[in-house]
NUTOR-708267 format. One record per residue (C-alpha): residue in three letters; residue number from 0; x, y, z. Coordinates in steps of 0.02 Angstrom, whole numbers. Example, Ala and Ser with C-alpha at 12.3 -4.5 7.8 and 13.67 -1.06 7.14 Angstrom:
! NUTOR-708267
+------+------+--------+--------+--------+
: resn : resi :     px :     py :     pz :
+------+------+--------+--------+--------+
:  ala :    0 :    615 :   -225 :    390 :
:  ser :    1 :    684 :    -53 :    357 :
+------+------+--------+--------+--------+
This chain:
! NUTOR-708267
+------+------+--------+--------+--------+
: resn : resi :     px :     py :     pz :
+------+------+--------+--------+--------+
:  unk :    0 :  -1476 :    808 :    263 :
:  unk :    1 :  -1343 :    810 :    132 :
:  unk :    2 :  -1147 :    821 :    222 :
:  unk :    3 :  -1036 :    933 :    104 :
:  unk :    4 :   -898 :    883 :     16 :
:  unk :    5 :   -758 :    969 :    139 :
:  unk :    6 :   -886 :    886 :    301 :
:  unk :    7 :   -867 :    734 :    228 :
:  unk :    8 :   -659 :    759 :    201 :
:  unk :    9 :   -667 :    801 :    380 :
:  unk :   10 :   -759 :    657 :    412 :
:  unk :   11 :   -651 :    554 :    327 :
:  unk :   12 :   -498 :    609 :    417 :
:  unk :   13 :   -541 :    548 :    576 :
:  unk :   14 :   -502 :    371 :    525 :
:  unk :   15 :   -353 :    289 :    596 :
:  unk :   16 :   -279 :    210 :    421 :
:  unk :   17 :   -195 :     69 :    491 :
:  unk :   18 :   -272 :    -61 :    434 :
:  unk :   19 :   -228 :    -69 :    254 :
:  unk :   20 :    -62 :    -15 :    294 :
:  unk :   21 :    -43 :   -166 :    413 :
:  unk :   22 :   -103 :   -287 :    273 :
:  unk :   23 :     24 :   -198 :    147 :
:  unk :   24 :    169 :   -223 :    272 :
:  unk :   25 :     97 :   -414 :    302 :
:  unk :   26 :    100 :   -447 :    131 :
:  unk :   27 :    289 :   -388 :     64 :
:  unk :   28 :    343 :   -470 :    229 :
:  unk :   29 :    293 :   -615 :    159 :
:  unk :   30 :    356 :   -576 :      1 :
:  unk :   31 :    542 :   -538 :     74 :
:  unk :   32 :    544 :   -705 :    158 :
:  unk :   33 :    481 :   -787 :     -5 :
:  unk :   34 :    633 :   -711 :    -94 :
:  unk :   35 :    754 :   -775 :     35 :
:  unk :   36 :    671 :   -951 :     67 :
:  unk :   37 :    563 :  -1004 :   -115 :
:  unk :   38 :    609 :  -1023 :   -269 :
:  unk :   39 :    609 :   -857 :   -404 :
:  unk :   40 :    461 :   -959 :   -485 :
:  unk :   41 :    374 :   -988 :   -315 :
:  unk :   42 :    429 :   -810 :   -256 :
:  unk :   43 :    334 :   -715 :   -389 :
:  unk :   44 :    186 :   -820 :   -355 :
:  unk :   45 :    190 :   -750 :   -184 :
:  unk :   46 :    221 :   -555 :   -239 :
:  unk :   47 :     61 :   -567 :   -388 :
:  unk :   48 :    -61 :   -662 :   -259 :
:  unk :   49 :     30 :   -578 :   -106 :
:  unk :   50 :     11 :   -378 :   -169 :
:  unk :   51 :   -197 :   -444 :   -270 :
:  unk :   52 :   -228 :   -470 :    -85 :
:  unk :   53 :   -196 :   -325 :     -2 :
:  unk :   54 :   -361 :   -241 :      4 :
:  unk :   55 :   -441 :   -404 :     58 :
:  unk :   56 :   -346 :   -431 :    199 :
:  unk :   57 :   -368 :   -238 :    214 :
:  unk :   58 :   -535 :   -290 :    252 :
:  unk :   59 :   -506 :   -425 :    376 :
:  unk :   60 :   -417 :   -326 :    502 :
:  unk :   61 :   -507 :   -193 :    483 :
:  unk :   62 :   -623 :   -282 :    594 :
:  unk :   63 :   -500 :   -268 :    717 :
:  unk :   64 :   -428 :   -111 :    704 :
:  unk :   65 :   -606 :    -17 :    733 :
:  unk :   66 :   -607 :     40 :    544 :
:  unk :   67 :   -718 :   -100 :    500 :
:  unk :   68 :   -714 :    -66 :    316 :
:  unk :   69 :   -904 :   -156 :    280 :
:  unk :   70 :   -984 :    -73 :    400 :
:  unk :   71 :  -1149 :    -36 :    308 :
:  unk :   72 :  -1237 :     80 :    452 :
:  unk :   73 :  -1090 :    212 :    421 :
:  unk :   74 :  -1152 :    361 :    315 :
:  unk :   75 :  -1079 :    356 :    116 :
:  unk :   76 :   -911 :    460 :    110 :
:  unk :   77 :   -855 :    527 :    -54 :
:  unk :   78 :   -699 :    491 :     -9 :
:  unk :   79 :   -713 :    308 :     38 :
:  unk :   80 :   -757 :    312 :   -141 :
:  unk :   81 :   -606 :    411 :   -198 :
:  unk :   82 :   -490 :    303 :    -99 :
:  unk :   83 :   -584 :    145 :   -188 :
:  unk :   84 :   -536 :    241 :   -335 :
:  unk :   85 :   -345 :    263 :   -305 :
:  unk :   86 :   -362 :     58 :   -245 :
:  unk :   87 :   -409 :     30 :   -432 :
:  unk :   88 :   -272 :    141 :   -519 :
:  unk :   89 :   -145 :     21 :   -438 :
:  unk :   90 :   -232 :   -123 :   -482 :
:  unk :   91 :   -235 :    -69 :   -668 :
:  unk :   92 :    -42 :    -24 :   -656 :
:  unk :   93 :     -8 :   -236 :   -670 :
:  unk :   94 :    -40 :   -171 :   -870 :
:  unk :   95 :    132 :    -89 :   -833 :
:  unk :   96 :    200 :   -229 :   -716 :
:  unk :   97 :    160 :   -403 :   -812 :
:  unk :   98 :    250 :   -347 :   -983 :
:  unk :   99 :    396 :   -270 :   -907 :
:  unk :  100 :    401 :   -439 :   -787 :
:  unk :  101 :    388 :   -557 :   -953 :
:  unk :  102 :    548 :   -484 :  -1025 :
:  unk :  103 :    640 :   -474 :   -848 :
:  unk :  104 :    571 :   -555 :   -713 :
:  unk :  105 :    674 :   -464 :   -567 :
:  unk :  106 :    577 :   -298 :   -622 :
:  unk :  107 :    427 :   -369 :   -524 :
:  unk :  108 :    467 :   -301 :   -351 :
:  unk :  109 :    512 :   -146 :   -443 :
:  unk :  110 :    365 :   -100 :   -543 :
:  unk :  111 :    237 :   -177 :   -433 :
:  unk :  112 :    318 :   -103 :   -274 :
:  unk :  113 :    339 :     75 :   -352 :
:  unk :  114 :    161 :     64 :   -449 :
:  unk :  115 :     54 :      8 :   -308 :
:  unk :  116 :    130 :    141 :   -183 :
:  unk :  117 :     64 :    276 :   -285 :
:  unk :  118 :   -109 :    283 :   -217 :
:  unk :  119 :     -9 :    357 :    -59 :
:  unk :  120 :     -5 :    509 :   -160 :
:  unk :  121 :   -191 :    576 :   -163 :
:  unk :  122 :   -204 :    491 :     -5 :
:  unk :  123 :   -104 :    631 :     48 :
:  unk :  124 :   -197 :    773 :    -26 :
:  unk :  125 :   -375 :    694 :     57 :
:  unk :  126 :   -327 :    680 :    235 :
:  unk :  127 :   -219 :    839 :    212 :
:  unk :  128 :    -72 :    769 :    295 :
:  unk :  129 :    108 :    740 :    212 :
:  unk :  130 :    118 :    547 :    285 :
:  unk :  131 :     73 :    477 :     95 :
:  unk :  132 :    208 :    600 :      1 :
:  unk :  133 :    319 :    531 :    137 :
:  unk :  134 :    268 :    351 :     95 :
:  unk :  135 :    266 :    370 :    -95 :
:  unk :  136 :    425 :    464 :   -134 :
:  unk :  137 :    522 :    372 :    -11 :
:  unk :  138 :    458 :    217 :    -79 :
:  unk :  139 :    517 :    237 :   -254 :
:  unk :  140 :    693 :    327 :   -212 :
:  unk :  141 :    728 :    175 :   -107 :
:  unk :  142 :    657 :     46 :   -207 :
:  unk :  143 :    749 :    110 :   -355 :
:  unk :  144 :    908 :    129 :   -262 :
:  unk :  145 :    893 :    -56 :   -205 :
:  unk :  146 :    859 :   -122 :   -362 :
:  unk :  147 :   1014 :    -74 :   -453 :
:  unk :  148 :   1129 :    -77 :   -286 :
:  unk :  149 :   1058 :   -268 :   -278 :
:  unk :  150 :   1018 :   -360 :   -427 :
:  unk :  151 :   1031 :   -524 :   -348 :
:  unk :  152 :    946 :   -479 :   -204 :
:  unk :  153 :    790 :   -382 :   -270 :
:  unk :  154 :    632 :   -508 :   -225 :
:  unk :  155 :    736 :   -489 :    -48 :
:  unk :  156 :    794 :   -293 :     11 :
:  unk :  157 :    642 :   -230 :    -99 :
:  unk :  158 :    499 :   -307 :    -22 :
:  unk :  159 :    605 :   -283 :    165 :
:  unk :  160 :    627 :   -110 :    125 :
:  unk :  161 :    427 :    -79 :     90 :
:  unk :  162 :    392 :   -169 :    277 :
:  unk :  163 :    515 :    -34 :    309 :
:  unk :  164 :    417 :    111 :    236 :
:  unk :  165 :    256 :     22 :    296 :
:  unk :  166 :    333 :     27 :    478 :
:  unk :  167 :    381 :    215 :    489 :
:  unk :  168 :    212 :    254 :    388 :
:  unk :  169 :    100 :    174 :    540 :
:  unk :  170 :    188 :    246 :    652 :
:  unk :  171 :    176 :    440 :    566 :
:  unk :  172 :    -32 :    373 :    555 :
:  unk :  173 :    -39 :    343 :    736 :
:  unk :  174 :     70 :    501 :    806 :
:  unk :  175 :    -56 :    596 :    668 :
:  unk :  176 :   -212 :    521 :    761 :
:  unk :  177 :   -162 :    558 :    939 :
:  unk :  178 :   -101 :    734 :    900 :
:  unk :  179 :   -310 :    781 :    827 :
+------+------+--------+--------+--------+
């Protein structure tokens, strides 16, 4: 029998959403200590490889969150789709990021941290629940912010501040879980 579209929303809500969160935060951890410790060559290595990664490492601990992202006996959710599709918009945004980068390299934890947060915005809209509004408009306010407060600092209190974000946005995920 064929699930509607707002059964399979509802569906879709149930899940926890930590797990690609987690590998986010992971990641521009990562990144932060790469600023502080690497290189600026070395360091942007770490943000383009670091941030292509995400979803894969997504994957991973999804295994051990109980999302388990593969699972192939789970029914096919639109949205699952959809949220594939908002996973692609931010990898396409690197059109944005690479040019801007080639003519000033400390945009890179500016337009990459700012472009790849925006799939937090539908996000929002599909599990009906403010957390991703929260996470994308903080996101660029503060990212922005930082970046002209700290223009020697940027591959540093950028990436920091998304682990920040990342933190708070679990956090809303988990209170959001336990109070359904």
């Amino acid at each position: 029998m064929e699930r509607t579209l707002e059964e399979q929303r509802k569906e879709f809500m149930e899940g926890k959403f930590l797990a690609t969160p987690l590998a986010g935060m992971i990641v521009w951890l990562i990144i932060g200590f790469a600023g502080i410790f690497l290189p600026i060559t070395a360091t942007v290595w770490v943000l383009f490889i670091g941030t292509g990664s995400i979803v894969y490492l997504g994957l991973f601990i999804s295994k051990f969150t109980g999302e388990n992202f593969l699972d192939k006996t789970k029914p096919k959710n639109t949205f699952d789709r959809l949220f594939m599709f908002t996973v692609a918009q931010a990898a396409l945004v690197y059109a944005i990021a690479i040019p801007f980068f080639l003519i000033d390299y400390s945009s890179l934890p500016l337009s990459v941290g700012i472009l790849t947060g925006l799939m937090w915005v539908p996000f929002s809209w599909i599990i009906n629940h403010w957390v991703g509004l929260f996470h994308g408009i903080t996101r660029t306010i503060i990212i922005v912010i930082l970046w002209y407060l700290f223009p020697e600092l940027r591959f540093v209190t950028i990436p920091f501040a998304i682990v920040l974000i990342y933190l708070i946005t679990i956090v809303i995920l988990r209170n959001r879980k336990r109070a359904t």
